[in-house]
N, C-alpha and C positions, 0 to 999 in steps of 0.2 A: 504494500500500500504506500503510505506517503512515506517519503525518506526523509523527510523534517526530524528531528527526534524531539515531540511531544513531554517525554518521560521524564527531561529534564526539567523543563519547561512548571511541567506539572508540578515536580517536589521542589520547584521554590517556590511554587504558590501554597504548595505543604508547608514548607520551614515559616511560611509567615501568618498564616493561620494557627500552628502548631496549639503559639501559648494561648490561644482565647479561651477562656471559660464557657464552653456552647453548655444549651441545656436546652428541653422539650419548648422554653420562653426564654423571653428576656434580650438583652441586649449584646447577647456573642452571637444570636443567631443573626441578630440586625448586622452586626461588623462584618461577621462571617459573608454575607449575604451581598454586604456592600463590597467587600476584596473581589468577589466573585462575579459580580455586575462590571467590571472594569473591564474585562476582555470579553462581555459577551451584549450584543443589543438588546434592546426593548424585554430586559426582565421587570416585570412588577410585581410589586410588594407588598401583599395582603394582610388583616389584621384581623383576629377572630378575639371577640372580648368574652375575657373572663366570664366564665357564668354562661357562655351560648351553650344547647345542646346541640349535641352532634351523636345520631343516631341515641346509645342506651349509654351515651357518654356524656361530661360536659368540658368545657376548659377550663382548666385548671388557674389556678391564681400565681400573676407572673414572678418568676425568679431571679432574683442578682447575686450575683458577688461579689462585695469589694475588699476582702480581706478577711483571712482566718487563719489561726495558729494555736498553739498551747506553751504555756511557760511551766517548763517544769519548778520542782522544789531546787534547784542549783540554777535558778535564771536563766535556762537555757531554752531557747523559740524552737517548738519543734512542732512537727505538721504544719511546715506555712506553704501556706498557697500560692506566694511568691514564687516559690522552690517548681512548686508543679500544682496545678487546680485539682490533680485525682486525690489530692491531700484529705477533701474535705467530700463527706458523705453528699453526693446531689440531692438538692432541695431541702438540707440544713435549713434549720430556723434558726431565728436568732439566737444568742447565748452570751453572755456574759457572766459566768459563775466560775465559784471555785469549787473542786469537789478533790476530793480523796483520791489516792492509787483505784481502790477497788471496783469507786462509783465509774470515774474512768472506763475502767476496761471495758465497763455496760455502753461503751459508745465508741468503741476502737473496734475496727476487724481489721484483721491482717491473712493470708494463704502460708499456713503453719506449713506445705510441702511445697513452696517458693520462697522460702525465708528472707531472700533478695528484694524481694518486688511487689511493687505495690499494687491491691485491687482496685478497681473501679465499681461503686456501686453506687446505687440514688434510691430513693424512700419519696417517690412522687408524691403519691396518693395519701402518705401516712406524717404527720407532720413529726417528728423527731430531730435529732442533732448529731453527728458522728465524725470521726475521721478515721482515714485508712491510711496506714501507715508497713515499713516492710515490720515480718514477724522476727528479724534480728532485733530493729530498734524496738519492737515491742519488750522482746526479753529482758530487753538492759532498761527500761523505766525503773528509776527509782523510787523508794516507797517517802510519803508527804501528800504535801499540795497544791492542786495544780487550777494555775488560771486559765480557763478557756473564752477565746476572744473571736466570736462568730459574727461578723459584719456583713450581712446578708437581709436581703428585703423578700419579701412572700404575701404580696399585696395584688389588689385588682388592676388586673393590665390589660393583656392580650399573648396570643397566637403566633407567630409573624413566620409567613411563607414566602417565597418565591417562583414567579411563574415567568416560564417564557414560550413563546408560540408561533413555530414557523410555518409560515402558510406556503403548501404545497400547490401541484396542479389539482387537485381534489379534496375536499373535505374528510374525506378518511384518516383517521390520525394512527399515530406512530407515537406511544404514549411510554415517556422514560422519570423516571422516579429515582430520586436521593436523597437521603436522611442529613439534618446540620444538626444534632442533639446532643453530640459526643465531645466530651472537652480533649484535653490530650492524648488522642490516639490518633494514628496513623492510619492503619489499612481499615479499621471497622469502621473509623470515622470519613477522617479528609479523604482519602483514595478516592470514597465516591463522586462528592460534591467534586474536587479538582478536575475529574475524568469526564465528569458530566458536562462540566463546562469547556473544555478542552471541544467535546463531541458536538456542543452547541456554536463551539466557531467553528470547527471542518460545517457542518451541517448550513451555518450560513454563509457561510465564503463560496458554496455551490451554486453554479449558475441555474442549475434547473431540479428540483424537486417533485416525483410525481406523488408523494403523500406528503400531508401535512403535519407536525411535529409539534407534540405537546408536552413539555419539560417541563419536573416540578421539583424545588427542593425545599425538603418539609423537614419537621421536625418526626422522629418515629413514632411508628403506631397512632398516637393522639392527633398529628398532623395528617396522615394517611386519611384516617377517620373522617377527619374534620374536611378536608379535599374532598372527597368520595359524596357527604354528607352536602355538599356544597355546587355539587358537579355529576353528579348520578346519569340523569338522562341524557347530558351530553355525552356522556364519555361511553355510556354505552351502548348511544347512535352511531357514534362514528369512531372510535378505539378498533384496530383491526389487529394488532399486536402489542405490546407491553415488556417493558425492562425494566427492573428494579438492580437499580448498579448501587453494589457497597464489597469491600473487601476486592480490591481489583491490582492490588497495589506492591505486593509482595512474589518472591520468586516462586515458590512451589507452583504445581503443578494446577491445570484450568479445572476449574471446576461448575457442575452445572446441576442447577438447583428447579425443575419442572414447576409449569404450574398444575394448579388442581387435576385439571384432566390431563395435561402431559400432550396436547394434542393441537396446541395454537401456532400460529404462525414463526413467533416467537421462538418457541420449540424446537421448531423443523430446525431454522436457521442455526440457532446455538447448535444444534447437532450434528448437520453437516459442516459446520466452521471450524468446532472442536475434532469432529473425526481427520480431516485432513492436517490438522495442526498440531495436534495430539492427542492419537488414537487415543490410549490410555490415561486420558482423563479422568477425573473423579464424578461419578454421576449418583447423583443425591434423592432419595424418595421426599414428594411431598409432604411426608408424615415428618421430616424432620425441619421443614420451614419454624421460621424465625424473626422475619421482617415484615415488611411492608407488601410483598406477597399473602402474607395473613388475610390482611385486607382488603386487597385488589383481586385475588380468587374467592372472597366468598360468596357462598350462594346467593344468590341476586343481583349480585356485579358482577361476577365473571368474566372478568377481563383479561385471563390468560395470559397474566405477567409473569415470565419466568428470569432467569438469573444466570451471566453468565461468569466466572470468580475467578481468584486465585481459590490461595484457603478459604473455605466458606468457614463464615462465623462459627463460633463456637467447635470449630473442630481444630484448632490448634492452638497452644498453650501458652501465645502474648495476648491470646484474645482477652477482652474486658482486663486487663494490666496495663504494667508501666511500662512492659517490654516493647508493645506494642507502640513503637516511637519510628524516628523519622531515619533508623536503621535498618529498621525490620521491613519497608516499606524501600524500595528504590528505583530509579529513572529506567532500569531494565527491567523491572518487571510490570512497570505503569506504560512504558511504552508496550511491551506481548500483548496488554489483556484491550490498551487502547485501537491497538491493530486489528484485535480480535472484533471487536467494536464495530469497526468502519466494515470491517467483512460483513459483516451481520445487517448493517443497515444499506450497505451497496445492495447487499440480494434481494432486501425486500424492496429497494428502491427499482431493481429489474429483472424482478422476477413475475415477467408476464408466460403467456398462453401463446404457443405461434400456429401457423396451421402453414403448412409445403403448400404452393402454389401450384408447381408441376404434379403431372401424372409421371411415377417411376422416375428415376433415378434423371437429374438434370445433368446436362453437359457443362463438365466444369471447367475446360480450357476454354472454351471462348469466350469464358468471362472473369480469363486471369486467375481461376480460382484451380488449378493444377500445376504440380512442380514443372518446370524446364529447367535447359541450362541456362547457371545465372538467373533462376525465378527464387524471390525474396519466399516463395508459399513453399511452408515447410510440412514432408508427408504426415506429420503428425497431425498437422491445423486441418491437412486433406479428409484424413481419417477421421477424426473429432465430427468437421464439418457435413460430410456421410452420415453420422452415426446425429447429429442434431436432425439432419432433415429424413432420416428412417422414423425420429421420433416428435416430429413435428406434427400431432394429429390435431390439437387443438383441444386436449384432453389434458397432455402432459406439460407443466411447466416448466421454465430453466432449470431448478432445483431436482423435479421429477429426473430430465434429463442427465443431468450429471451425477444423479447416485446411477443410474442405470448405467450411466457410462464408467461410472470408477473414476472420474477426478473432482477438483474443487472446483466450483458455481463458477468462482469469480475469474476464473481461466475460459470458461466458456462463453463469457458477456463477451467480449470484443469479436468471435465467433459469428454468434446471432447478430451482433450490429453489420457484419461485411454481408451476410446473408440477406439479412435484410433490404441492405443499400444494392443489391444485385436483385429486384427484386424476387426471390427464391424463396423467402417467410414472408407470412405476414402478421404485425401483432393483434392477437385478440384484443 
């Protein structure tokens, strides 16, 4: 695909989103949002207030954070948020108390078999107060009393989304989905939203688009919700495939995450992309979704969003940690899965119906389309281009065709366009 290298590109818009404290609200998903509008057009930026419903949900009451830490018994500042924002449990409520070693621990977790490294966890729905710290520094606290300084607000606000929407030759959308929720991670977080945006400038820098393109970067699950709650009969008038990009970012190997039926456009594509690119791919049942797929396949939406990865969430061990930083994530492997991308949206962008014009086999030298000597047409393109117009019935599509044939989609497009131009297909 493109020999730009993207992947760069991408992990410095990583290293500078890094340190924001993002959450389900509040003002990192605004910053977040705003970094991310810089290199891409007409994204707009929605506000859902506090208190709306959204389907058997409501919005939550918005979150900030402007500083938290603990003074231990020997004046020493530990869990600062400074340091890193996974310090402090998400959606913390205020605090300003002292309490004891013992009271303490009732508000520290740490990963007793990562004694290194720190977890990431949040307490949405439930209002309480914590911090996560590694389970070395847990062991060495000393026994006393300890000031906790939670500078944090949990007040009526709002929602705040991003939308952007490229109009194609046709109303039919091409519907892509990214989570801004996550503070300092790397591949579970940024990988998506950077990649997304990255996809939203190839996708507008194209002179012609034959479907239209509707990109959203939400906050998870409750922003999904709230979208879907907001957008129902649009999106499932005119949604003909669906991507939910997160985890895209890191070296291992592709991974691919179905949606509910396993059976959408979506689907096909991710399947034939990964087969050619790497056969042995990791492929995932719907029983172990995790995201915003939750949402976009449920029964009555059915949007047939599926997913196409590195490591998928939760199946590898920086996920929700502090490992999960701007190492474990890198320019080689955010360029693979961005490549994989363009594949994916090239096919559905031409993947039409053709039908052979001739009865039996057309003559292919008088139309330059047979090797001579010194002829640029190589017996391979000859062969290929045979084997397109045996299966030109108006039945089988571009994709149809190249699994029957044994190669990748995107080798056969420049195929169909010389066929075409000779007229020899025609498209449905």
């Amino acid at each position: 695909m493109e020999s730009r290298n993207e992947g760069q590109l991408m992990h410095d818009v990583m290293t500078e989103l890094f340190p924001i404290c993002r959450s389900i609200t509040g003002n990192g998903v605004r910053q977040t949002l705003d970094i991310l509008s810089r290199n891409m057009e007409n994204m707009d930026v929605f506000e859902v207030e506090t208190g709306t419903p959204v389907f058997d949900w409501h919005i939550p009451k918005e979150w900030n954070l402007n500083e938290a830490y603990i003074i231990d018994p020997n004046g020493v500042k530990r869990c600062n948020t400074n340091d890193t924002n996974l310090h402090l449990l998400g959606y913390s409520t205020p605090a300003f108390v002292e309490v004891d070693l013992e009271e303490l621990k009732e508000h520290l977790y740490t990963l007793p078999d990562r004694p290194q490294t720190i977890p990431y966890l949040t307490s949405y729905y439930r209002e309480r107060w914590g911090f996560c710290l590694t389970h070395d520094e847990f062991e060495e606290l000393p026994t006393g009393s300890y000031k906790i300084h939670i500078d944090t607000t949990l007040e009526h606000g709002s929602l705040t989304y991003g939308e952007v929407l490229i109009p194609g030759e046709n109303e039919q959308e091409i519907f892509i989905s990214t989570y801004v929720c996550h503070p300092s991670m790397a591949n579970n977080e940024l990988s998506g939203p950077v990649m997304t945006s990255a996809i939203v400038q190839w996708l507008q820098s194209r002179e012609k688009l034959n479907y239209s393109y509707r990109i959203v970067f939400i906050p998870e699950t409750i922003g999904s919700i709230a979208y879907i709650s907001r957008n129902l009969n649009l999106l499932k008038e005119r949604v003909v495939a669906g991507f939910n990009i997160n985890c895209v970012g890191d070296e291992g190997k592709f991974s691919y995450l179905p949606s509910r039926a396993g059976d959408g456009l979506s689907d096909t594509v991710i399947k034939h992309v990964l087969h050619h690119l790497q056969p042995d791919y990791n492929r995932y049942s719907f029983l172990t979704r995790g995201s915003d797929e939750r949402q976009y396949c449920s029964p009555g939406v059915d949007l047939k969003v599926a997913s196409l990865m590195k490591s998928k969430f939760g199946e590898y061990p920086e996920y929700h940690t502090s490992d999960d930083n701007l190492e474990f994530v890198t320019p080689k492997g955010l360029q693979g899965c961005f490549e994989a991308y363009q594949y994916c949206l090239t096919l559905i962008e031409e993947n039409f119906k053709y039908l052979a014009v001739n009865f039996c086999e057309p003559q292919m030298g008088k139309r330059g389309l047979y090797p001579t000597l010194g002829s640029p047409i190589k017996p391979v393109d000859v062969k290929r281009m045979m084997h397109i117009l045996a299966y030109c019935d108006g039945e089988n599509d571009v994709i149809d065709i190249a699994e029957i044939i044994g190669c990748p989609a995107w080798e056969l497009v420049p195929l169909f366009e010389v066929l075409q131009e000779k007229d020899l297909i025609r498209k449905l």
